[in-house]
N, C-alpha and C positions, 0 to 999 in steps of 0.2 A: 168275369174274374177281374180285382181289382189290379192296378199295376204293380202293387205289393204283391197281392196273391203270386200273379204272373213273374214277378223275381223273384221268390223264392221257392216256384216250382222248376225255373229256369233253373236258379242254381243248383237244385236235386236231380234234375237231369243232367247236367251238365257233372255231379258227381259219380254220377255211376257210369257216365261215358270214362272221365278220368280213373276209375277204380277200376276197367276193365284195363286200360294203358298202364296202370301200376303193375298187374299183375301180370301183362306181359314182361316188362324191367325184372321180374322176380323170378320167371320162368315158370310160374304154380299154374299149370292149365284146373284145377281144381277153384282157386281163388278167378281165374279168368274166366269162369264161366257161372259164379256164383251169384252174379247179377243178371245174367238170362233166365227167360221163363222156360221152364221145362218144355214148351213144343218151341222153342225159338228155333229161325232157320237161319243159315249163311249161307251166302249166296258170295262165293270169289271167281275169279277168271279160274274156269276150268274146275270149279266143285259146287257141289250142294249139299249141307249137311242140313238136315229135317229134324234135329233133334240136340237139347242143350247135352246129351250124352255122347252124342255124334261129334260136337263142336269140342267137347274136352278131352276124344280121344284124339282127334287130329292135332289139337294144341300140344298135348301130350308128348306126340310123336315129332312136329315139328320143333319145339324146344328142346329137344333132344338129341334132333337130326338138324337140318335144312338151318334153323333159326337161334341153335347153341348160342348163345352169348350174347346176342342180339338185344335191344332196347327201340322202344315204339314213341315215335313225336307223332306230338297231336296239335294241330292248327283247329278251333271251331271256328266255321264259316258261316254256319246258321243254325237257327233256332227257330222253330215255329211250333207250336201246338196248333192239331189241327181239332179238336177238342180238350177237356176237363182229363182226358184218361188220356191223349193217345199224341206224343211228341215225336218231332224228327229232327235230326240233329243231322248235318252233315262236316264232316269234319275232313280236313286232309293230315296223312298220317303217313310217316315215312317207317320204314326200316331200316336203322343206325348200326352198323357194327362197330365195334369194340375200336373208340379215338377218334368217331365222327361224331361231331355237332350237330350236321346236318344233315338229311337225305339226300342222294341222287335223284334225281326226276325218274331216269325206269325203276328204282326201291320208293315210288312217292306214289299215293293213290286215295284218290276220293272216295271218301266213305258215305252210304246212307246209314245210318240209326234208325230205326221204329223203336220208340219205346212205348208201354202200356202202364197203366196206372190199374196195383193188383191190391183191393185193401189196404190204401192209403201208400202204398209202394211201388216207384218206379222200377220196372224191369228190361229188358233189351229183347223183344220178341222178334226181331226182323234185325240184321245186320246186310250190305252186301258191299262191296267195292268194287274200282271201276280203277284201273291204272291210269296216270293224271298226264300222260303223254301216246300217243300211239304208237303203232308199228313205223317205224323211223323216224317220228321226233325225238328231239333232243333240246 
């Protein structure tokens, strides 16, 4: 892949990480999962959803409940392809409530991305997070 190729498949990856974080800002668990592949999994502290139908009933629920009002910051930290089809992206991503610029470190957590390349289209087949501080850091 030439280094053109390779930026502007970055930046397509890098798009559909950002169009996931737009649609959490919108509350539309429908548009937030529109860029996963139908068997995508998530993998968070304390869940496992097996399915991009699984991941937009939970979004569904949490934008509703738990994450009402809520907006998502995205820091990307890396980029690699680890072939032609199959990119990882890891990102730190806060959860902002309503007048914060910034996250807290316990609302802040490292993300992995898998993305796959489906028919010329990047999709999000793997997601999981990792909280970016431990049990009594700060």
């Amino acid at each position: 892949m030439s280094i053109q190729d390779q930026k502007q498949e970055e930046a397509a990856v890098l798009e559909v990480v950002k169009g996931v974080h737009d649609a959490w800002n919108k509350a539309d668990p429908d548009l937030f999962v529109a860029e996963y592949l139908e068997e995508a999994t998530a993998t968070l502290p304390g869940s496992f959803m097996k399915s991009r139908e699984e991941i937009r009933g939970a979004m569904a629920f949490l934008f509703n409940g738990p994450l009402k009002g809520t907006r998502a910051s995205e820091k990307v930290l890396s980029v690699r392809f680890l072939n032609d089809e199959t990119a990882v992206v890891i990102t730190e991503t806060g959860v902002l409530i309503p007048g914060e610029s910034e996250a807290p470190p316990e609302r802040t957590a490292y993300a992995n991305w898998i993305l796959a390349k489906r028919d010329g289209k990047w999709g999000v087949g793997a997601y999981g997070n990792s909280p970016s501080v431990g049990p009594g850091q700060q």
